[in-house]
N, C-alpha and C positions, 0 to 999 in steps of 0.2 A: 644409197650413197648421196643421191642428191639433197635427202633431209640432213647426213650430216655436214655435207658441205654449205648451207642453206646457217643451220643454227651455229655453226662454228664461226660462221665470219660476222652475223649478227652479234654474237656474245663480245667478238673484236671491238665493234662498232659502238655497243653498249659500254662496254669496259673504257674504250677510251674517251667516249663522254663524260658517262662518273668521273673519269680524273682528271678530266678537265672543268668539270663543273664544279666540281670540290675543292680544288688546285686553287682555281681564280675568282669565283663569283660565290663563296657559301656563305662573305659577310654582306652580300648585299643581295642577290637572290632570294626570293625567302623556299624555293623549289630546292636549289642547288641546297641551300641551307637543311634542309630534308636529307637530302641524300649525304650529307654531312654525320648526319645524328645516326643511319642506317650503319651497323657491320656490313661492310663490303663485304665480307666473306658467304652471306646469304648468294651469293650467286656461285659462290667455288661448283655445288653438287652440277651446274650443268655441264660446265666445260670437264669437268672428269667423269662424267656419263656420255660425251660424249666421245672422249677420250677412248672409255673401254667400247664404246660400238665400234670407233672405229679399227681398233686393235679386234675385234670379234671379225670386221670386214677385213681385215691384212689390208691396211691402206696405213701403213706405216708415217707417211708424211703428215697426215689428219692428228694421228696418234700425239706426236709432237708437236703439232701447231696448237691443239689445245690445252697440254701441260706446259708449254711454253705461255701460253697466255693464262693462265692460270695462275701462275706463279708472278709474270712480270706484275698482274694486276694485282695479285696480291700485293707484293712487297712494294708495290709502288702507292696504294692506297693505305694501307693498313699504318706503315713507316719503320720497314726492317730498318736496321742499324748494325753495320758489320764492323767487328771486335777492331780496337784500336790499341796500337803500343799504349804501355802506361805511361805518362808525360815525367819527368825528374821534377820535383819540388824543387825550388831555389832553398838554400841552406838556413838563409836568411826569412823565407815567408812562414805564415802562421797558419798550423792545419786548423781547418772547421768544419766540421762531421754534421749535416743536418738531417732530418727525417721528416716527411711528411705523409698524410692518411686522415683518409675521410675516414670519421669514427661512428658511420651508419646510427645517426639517431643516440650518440652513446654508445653503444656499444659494444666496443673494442676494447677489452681487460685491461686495465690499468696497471696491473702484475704484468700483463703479457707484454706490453709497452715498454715498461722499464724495463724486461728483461732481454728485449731486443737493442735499447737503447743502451745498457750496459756490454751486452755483446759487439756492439757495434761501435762504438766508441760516441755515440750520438752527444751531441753537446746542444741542440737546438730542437725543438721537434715544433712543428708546429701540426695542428688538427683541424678538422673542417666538421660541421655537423656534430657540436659536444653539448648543446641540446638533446634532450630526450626525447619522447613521443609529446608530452603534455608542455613542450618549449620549456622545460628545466633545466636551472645550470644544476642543480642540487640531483643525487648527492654523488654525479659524477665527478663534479669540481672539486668536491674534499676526498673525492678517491684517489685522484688524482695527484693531490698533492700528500697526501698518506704515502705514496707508488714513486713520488720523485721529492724526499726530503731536499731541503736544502735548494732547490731548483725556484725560481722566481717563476710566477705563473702570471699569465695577463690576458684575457678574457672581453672580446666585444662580445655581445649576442651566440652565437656557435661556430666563432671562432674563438681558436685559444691557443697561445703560443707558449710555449714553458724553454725555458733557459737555463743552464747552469754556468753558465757564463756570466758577468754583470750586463746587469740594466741599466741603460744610461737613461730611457725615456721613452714612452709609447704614446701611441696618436692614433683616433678613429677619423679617416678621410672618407668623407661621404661621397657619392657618385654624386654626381651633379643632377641628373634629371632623373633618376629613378631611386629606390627607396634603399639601397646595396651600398655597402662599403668594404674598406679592406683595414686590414689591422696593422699600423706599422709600429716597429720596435726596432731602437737603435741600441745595439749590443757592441760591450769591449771586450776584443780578443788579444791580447798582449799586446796594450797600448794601439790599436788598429781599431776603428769603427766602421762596423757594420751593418746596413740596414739590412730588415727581414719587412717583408712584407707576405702576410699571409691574407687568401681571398678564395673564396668558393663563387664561382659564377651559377646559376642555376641552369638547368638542361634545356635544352629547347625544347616545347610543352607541344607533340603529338595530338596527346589527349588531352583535352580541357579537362581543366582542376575549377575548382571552387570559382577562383575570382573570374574566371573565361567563362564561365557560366552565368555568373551575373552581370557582366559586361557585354556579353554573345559574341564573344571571341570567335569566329570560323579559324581555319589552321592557316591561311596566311595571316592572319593579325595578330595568331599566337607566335609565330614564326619572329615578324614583323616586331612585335615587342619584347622579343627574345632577342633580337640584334639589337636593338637600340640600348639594351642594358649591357653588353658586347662592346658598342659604340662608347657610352658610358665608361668603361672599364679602360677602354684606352684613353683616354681621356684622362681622367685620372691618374693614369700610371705615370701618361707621358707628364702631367704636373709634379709627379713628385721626382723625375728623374730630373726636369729642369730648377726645382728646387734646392736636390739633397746630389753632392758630388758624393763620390768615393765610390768603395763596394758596395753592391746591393744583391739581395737575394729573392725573387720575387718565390714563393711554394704555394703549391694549395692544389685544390679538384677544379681544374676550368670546363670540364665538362665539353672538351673539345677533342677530335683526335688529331693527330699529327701533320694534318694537314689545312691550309686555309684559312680563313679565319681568323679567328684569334692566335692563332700561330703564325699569321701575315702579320698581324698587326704589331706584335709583341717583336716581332724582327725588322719592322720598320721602325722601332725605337730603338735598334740596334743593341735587344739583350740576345744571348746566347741561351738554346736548348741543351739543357746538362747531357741530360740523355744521347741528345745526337752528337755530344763530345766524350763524355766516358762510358758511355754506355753500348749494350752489343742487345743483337737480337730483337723482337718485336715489344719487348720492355710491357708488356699486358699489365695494366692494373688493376683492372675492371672489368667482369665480374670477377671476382675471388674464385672461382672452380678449383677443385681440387688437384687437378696440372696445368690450367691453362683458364685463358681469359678470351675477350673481345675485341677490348680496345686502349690506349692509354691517353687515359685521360687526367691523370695527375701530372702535376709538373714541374720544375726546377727551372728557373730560370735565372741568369746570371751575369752581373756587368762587375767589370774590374775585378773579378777573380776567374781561377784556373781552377779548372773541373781535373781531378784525377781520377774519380772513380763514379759512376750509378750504377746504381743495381735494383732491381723487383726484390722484393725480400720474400720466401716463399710460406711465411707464419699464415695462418687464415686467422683475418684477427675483426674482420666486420666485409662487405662485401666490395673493397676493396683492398687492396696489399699495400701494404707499408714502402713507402720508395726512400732511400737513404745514397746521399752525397755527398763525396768527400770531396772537400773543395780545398782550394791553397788562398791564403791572402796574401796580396804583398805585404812587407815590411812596411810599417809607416814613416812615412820623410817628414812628417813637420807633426809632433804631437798636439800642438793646438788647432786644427783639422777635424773634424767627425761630423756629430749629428745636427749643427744647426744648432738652434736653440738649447739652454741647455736645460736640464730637467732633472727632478728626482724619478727614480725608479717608479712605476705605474706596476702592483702586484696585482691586480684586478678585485681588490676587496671591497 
């Protein structure tokens, strides 16, 4: 009895460091930032082993102190989201259906895309990783636009946004100190401009890769240069939010989970989590398993529009899941308002 009372209040102990360490220090820690990158749920098997010892001992209270922490820690690490009414659209705003999905290296079917995008009402999609293995756009690009006639396509590096809506104008913004950008495109949706900004952040590197090898990266410095490209990104954002008024739509793979970090940051610019407004449940996008995932790490984020819908889509379409949200715009009050600068369409050719 004394072991289980011994590792049950440790597990407390532990749990609520992890979420305090992840909660407040994962963009500046480069440890806490570790324990960021980890599934929290690697530790569920002890507290429900210990669970059943203690249910084997009839020590009923042990019983539920450990499925009780088990669960708070879960859903407070992981980032449950419990189901909300559906919001009323004003009569007056303009519906805009977006999807977004890392498309593993290419690929994710370009059939199967447009036929979620047709089901769905998708009018935006944007992709992360539409490079192949040998850094090709070819000949996923012409599959691509084979899969969405009519759709306007625009294309940095392995990013790539496609539209059926007009193109009013797109623009590659570089990070400032590292080598990463984001892809922005200013779309018209009945008379009403919208930015889209699409951006894959890279994962915080564990294991050293190629260039941590020739650098002698140890895992704080890979850590370490994993935030600063973090740091980088908000930076960035927060330039184009001071730049471009109206609605924006930030999508893409931030390689982050729900908590911390770039999830502090992106809410210190004061955009809004789609997910944590229309959306219900642990929203898993990653990995793709066949009922279930790890973590979510795709994202929707959003200023000056009203979220009414996200959802996980449940297609296995690359080794993350398609995430699609249905947003409202308002009505436009002054048609000579939009993008800035003005521009012809950018197809990515």
């Amino acid at each position: 009895m004394l072991a289980i009372r011994f590792w049950s209040l440790l597990f407390v102990v532990v749990a609520a460091l992890w979420w305090w360490a992840t909660r407040t220090h994962a963009g500046s820690w480069w440890w806490a930032a570790v324990l960021n990158v980890i599934p929290p749920q690697i530790l569920l098997p002890l507290p429900l082993w210990l669970a059943w010892r203690a249910m084997k001992a009839k020590k009923r209270g042990w019983v539920l102190l450990n499925l009780a922490a088990a669960a708070l820690f879960t859903v407070s690490t992981v980032g449950f989201v419990l189901p909300k009414a559906a919001k009323p659209q004003m009569q007056s705003d303009v519906p805009l259906t977006l999807m977004t999905l890392n498309a593993n290296y290419a690929s994710a079917s370009p059939a199967h895309l447009a036929e979620i995008a047709l089901r769905e009402g998708v009018q935006v999609l944007t992709l992360q990783e539409g490079l192949n293995k040998s850094f090709s756009a070819e000949p996923y690009q012409s599959e691509l636009r084979a899969a969405f006639p009519n759709w306007t396509l625009v294309r940095h590096d392995e990013l790539l946004t496609l539209s059926r809506l007009p193109v009013l104008k797109s623009q590659v913004v570089k990070f400032p100190n590292t080598p990463h950008a984001v892809l922005v495109t200013w779309l018209r949706d009945e008379g009403q401009t919208v930015m889209v900004v699409n951006t894959h952040l890279p994962t915080l590197s564990l294991m050293p890769n190629s260039s941590d090898k020739v650098l002698g990266r140890d895992l704080p410095e890979r850590i370490g240069h994993g935030l600063s490209i973090r740091r980088d990104f908000q930076q960035t954002v927060a330039g184009l939010l001071r730049q471009n008024a109206g609605p924006l739509v930030l999508a893409g793979d931030l390689n982050t989970p729900a908590r911390g970090g770039v999830v502090n940051q992106l809410r210190f610019l004061k955009l809004r989590d789609a997910f944590a407004e229309g959306g219900s449940g642990f929203g898993f996008t990653h990995y793709a398993l066949p009922l279930m995932g790890h973590s979510r790490i795709d994202y929707v984020w959003v200023r000056d529009l009203q979220v009414v819908r996200a959802t996980v889509q449940r297609d296995l379409l690359s080794d993350h899941r398609a995430y699609v949200v249905r947003l409202s715009v308002p009505a436009p009050v002054d048609e000579t308002s939009g993008a800035g600068e003005s521009g012809k369409p950018d197809d990515g050719k």
